[in-house]
N, C-alpha and C positions, 0 to 999 in steps of 0.2 A: 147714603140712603138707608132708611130705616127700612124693618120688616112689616111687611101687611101685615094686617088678621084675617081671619083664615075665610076668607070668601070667594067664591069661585073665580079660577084666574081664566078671564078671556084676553081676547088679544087686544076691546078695548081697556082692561084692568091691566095692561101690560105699556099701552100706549099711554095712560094717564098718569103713571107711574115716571115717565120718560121727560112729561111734558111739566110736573109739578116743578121741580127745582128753576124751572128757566129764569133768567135774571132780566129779562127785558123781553116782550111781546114776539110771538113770531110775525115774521113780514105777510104783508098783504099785496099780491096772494102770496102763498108759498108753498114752499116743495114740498111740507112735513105732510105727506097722507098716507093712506092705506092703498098700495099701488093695485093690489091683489087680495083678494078673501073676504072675509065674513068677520068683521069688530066682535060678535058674538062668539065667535069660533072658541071651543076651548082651546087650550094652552099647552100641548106636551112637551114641549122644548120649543128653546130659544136658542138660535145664529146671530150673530152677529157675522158683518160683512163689511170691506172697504166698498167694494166691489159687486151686487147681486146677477155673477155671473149661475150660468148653467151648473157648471162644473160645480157653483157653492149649493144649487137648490139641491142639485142631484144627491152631495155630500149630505145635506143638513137632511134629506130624505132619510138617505140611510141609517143615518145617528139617529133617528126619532125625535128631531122636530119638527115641527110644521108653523112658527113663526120665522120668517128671515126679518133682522132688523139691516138694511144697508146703510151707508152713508150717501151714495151718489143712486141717479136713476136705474132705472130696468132698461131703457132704450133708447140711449146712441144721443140723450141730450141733458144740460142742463133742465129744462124746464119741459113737462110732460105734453104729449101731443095735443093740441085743440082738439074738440067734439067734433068742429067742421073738416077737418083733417082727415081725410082717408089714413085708414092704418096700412102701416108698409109691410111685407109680403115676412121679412123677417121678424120683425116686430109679433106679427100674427102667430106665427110658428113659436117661438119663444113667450110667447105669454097662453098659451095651449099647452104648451111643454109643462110649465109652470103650475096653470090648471090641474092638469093630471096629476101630480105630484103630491095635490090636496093643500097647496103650501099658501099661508099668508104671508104678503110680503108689505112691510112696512118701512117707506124713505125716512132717514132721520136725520135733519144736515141742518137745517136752521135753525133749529131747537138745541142741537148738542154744540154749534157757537155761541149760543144764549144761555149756556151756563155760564157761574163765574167761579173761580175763572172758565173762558173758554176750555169746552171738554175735549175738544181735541188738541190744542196746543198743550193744555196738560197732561194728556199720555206721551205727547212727543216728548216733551220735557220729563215725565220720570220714565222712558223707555232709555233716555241718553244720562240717567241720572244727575242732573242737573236742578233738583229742587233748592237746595240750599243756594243756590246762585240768582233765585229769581231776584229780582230788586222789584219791578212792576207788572202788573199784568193789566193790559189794555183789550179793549174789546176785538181787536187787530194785529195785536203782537204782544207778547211779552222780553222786558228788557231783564238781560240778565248780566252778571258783574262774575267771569268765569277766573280762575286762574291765571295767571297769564302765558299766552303759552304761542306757538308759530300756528298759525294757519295751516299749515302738510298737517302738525301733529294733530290739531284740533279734529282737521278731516279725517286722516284715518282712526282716530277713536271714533268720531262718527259712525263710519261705514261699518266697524267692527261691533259695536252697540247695536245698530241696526240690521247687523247681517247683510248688508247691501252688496252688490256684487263689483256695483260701480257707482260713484256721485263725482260730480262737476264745481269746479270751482274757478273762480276769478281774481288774478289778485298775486301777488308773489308770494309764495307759501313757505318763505324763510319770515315774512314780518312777522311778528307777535302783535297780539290780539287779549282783549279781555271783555268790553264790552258788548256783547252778542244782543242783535235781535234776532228775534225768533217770527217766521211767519208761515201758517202752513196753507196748504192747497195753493191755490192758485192766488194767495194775494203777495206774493213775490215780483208785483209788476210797480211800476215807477211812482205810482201815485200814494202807496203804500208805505214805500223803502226808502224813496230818495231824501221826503222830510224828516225820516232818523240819521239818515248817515251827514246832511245839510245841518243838521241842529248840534251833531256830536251827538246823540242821545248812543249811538250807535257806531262801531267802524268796522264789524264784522257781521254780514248778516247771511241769517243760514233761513233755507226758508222752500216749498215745496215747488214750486215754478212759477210762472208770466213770462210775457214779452219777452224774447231775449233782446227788442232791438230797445230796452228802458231800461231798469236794473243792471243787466250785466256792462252796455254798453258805459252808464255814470260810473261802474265801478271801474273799467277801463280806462277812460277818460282822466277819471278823477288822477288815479297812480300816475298817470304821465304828466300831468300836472303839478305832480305833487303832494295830493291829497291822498294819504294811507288809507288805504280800507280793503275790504277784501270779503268776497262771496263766496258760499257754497248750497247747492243747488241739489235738492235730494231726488225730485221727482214727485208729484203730486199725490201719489196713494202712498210711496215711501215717508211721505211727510205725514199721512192721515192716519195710515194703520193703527198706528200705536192708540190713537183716541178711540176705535174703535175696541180694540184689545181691552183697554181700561171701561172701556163700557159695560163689554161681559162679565170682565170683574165685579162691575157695581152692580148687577141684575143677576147675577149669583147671591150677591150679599142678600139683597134685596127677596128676593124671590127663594128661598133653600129647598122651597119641594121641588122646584125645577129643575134638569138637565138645560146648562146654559153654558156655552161655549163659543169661542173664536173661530172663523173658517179663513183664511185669506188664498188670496188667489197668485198665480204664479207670478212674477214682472212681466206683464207685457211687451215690452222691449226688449231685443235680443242683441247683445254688444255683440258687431259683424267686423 
């Protein structure tokens, strides 16, 4: 991303900035708006978020800003409540919360897949350093041509690049591997994965969740069968962070009178 010139930065001059590079149309409708605040609103710092929980508005309060850019909703769903929709009793509380805080908050998830490459597959991918390995990148995955190496070792480089406390995999973790698809968030489900690993395009796929009863169960199936392959499963925000992280980086480039930084939120799941 290149530098503005020097004209007042609001949060729509922050939103447009976000929205220029896209490589194909956002969907109609779609998520990408302004959940909370004033498009006019000046600019003192920028959040970025996996996650626009509490704990991040509260953080990004104190640091001095009052833009949140997140990747996922404010409330408890993929797609935002309808007008005809009663709002629900927590929903009310947490976006009053929000209010008070003075904070704008801006969704950003179908516009940051509409880069190209995809902007979140490519944080994932240089968070595990992995660029020199890409071979393709698809609007849905990118394939990559990794070293050759077992499955155990792949995963725990994994976990250890990512910091992860825990990730899941499928598959016997003495075979070797070089082929990797990559898929993040939630497109880890059968309709995604199974025509790479069916094609050869793919016999390792590493990727942030879906269905376990599609992906994990083909890659099951397949090894008893006969057919090598083997999953690893990072978790959906473990998969997305990194796009977000490489975001602030870009909108620091982009922006240098700003205060612009990374906030992430703790794993929600607790290994019991």
């Amino acid at each position: 991303m290149n530098s503005l010139s020097s004209s007042p930065i609001t949060v729509r001059t922050v939103i447009d900035a976000l929205l220029q590079p896209l490589a194909a149309p956002l969907p109609e409708p779609t998520s990408d708006r302004l959940l909370i605040g004033d498009l006019n609103a000046p600019v003192a710092g920028i959040v970025t978020t996996f996650m626009p929980t509490l704990s991040v508005m509260e953080r990004a309060a104190q640091w001095g800003a009052n833009l949140v850019i997140g990747h996922e909703g404010l409330f408890f769903s993929h797609h935002e409540r309808r007008a005809e929709v009663p709002e629900g009793h927590l929903e009310a509380l947490k976006r009053q919360k929000i209010e008070s805080l003075g904070m704008n908050v801006f969704r950003f998830h179908d516009g940051l897949h509409r880069y190209a490459p995809d902007g979140v597959t490519a944080g994932l991918i240089e968070a595990l350093g992995w660029e020199e390995y890409v071979h393709e990148h698809r609007p849905e995955a990118a394939l990559l041509h990794l070293p050759t190496a077992a499955l155990g070792e792949i995963a725990a480089d994994v976990k250890q690049r990512l910091n992860l406390s825990s990730l899941r995999i499928v598959g016997d973790a003495s075979a070797a591997y070089s082929r990797v698809g990559v898929l993040v968030g939630y497109r880890g489900g059968g309709t995604s994965v199974i025509p790479l690993l069916e094609r050869g395009e793919a016999d390792l796929i590493l990727c942030g969740e879906g269905p376990e009863w599609e992906t994990p169960e083909y890659v099951r199936e397949a090894n008893r069968l006969g057919r090598r392959c083997g999953l690893i499963v990072l978790g959906h925000a473990e998969s997305e962070v990194p796009g977000m992280e490489r975001l602030a980086r870009q909108l620091a480039e982009q922006f240098p009178g700003l205060p612009v930084r990374h906030l992430s939120e703790e794993p929600i799941f607790q290994i019991f």
